[in-house]
N, C-alpha and C positions, 0 to 999 in steps of 0.2 A: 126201285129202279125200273127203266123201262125195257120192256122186251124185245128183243131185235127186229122183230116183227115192225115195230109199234114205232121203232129208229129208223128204219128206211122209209116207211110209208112218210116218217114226222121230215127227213129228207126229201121226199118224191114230192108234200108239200111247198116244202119250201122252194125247191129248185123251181116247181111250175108259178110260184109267186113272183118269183124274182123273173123268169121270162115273161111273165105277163107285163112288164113295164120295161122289159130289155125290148128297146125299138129295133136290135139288129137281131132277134128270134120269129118277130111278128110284126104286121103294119097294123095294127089294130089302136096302137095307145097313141101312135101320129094321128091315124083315120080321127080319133075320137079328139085328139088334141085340135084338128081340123074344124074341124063342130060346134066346138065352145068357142072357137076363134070365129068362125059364121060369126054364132048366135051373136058374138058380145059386140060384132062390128054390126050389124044390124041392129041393136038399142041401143049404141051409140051413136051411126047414123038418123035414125029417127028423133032421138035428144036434141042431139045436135046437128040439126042438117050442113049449120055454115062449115061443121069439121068434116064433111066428105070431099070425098078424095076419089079418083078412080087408081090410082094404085092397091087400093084397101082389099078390093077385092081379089089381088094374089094373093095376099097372104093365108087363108082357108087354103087357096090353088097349091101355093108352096107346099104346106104342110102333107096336104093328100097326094102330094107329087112324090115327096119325100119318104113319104111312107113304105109306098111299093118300090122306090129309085134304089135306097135302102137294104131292102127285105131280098132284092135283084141282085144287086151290087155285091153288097157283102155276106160269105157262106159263112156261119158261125161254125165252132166244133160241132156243137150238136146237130148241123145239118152237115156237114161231110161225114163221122159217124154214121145217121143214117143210111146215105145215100150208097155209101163204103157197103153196111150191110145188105141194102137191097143189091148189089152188086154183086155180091155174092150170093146172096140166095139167087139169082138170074142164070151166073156162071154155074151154078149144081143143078139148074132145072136145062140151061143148053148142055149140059156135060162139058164143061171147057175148061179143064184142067188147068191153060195156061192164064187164065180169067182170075180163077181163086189163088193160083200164085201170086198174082200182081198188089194181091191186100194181105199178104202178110209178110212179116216181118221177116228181115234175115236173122234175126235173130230166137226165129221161134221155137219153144219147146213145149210140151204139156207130162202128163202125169204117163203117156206111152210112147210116145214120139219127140224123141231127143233133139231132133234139129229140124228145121222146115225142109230141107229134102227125104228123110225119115216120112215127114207129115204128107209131100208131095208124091213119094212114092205110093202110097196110100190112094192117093186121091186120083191120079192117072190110072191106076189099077179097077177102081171103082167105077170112074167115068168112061173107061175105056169099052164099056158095054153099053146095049141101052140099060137108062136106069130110072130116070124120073120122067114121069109125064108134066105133074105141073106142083110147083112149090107156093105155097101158100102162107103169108105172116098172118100166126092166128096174134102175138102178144111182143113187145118188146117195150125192157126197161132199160132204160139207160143211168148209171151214175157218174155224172163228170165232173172229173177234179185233174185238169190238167196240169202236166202232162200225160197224164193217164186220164181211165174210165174203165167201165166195166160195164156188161150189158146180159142181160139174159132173153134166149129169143128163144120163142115158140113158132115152128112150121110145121103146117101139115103137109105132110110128101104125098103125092099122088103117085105110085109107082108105072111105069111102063108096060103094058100088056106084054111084052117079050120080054120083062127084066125075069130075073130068076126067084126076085124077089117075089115078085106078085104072084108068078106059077106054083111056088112052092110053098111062100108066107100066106101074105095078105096084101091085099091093093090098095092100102094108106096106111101112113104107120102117125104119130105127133111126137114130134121131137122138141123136145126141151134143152136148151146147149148153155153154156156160160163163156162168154168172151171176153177176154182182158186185150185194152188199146193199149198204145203208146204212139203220141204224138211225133213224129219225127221233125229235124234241123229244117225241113224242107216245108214244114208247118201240115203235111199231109200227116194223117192217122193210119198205121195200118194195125193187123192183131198178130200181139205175141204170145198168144196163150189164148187156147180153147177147151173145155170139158165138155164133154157129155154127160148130163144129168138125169134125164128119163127117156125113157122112150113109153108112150102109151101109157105115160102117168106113171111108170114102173123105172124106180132108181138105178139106174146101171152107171158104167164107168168106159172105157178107152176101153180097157181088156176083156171084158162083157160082147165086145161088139166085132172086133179083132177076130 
């Protein structure tokens, strides 16, 4: 049997194979579809000069239009997921409490904080001082299976010379966290469920940290 290890990565494979040819993840498979449509009207025009056309040459134009019009146009899951997270890491490096409210869920709980004003409580308390200098994405996975996903991120926290943390800790710490989405009626993603996994490569929990 294979090891879980060895199932995710065989999933992390497959999901990047299938966006390789998903035209609304990337413009790259129009860009390239664009190309062989040049190429093949250029030895066809050459063949056959009586079959040119100047319409022939949008068709290449279409496709490289399409590409990026596309890739502009439409935000897949896995780009509002990201952009959800970078939004929050943003909202914990300005301290904006009202910021990290807006992407979670009303329905949220985890393994120490029973409901998302529990979780907000928390988080206005934290932000309510200085606290971070500058937040940094060292790694992030994502697994999507809508209506849900799951995502594990890595940041490094640069702490604030006046946070309490840095005077008394250390002035960076690498945070390891685990995130669970849920797709909302409104087709927006927010998280209902977050853990803490390490901190400095060292496995803690919610109550570890609390």
């Amino acid at each position: 049997m294979l090891s879980a290890s060895s199932q995710v990565k065989g999933r992390g494979l497959q999901e990047r194979i299938t966006q390789m040819f998903d035209i609304f993840h990337q413009p790259w498979t129009l860009l390239f579809t664009a190309i062989i449509v040049l190429l093949v009207m250029l030895i066809v025009r050459r063949i056959l000069p009586e079959k040119r056309r100047w319409w022939q040459w949008l068709l290449p134009v279409f496709f490289a239009v399409a590409a990026f019009g596309l890739d502009w146009l439409v935000k897949t899951d896995l780009e509002k997921i990201n952009a959800l997270i970078k939004t929050g890491i943003k909202a914990v490096e300005e301290e904006n409490a009202d910021a990290v409210g807006a992407i979670i869920s009303p329905n949220y709980s985890d393994s120490y904080h029973n409901t998302k004003e529990h979780l907000m409580n928390y988080c206005t308390l934290m932000l309510s001082e200085p606290l971070v200098e500058k937040n940094k994405k060292i790694a992030l996975v994502i697994e999507l299976s809508p209506p849900k996903a799951a995502a594990t991120l890595t940041v490094l926290i640069r702490f604030d010379e006046e946070s309490f943390i840095y005077q008394n800790y250390k002035p960076a710490l690498l945070t390891k966290t685990e995130l669970h989405l849920q797709k909302q009626p409104d087709k927006k993603w927010l998280i209902h469920h977050a853990e803490v996994l390490e901190l400095d490569r060292w496995p803690v929990n919610w109550r570890n940290i609390r």
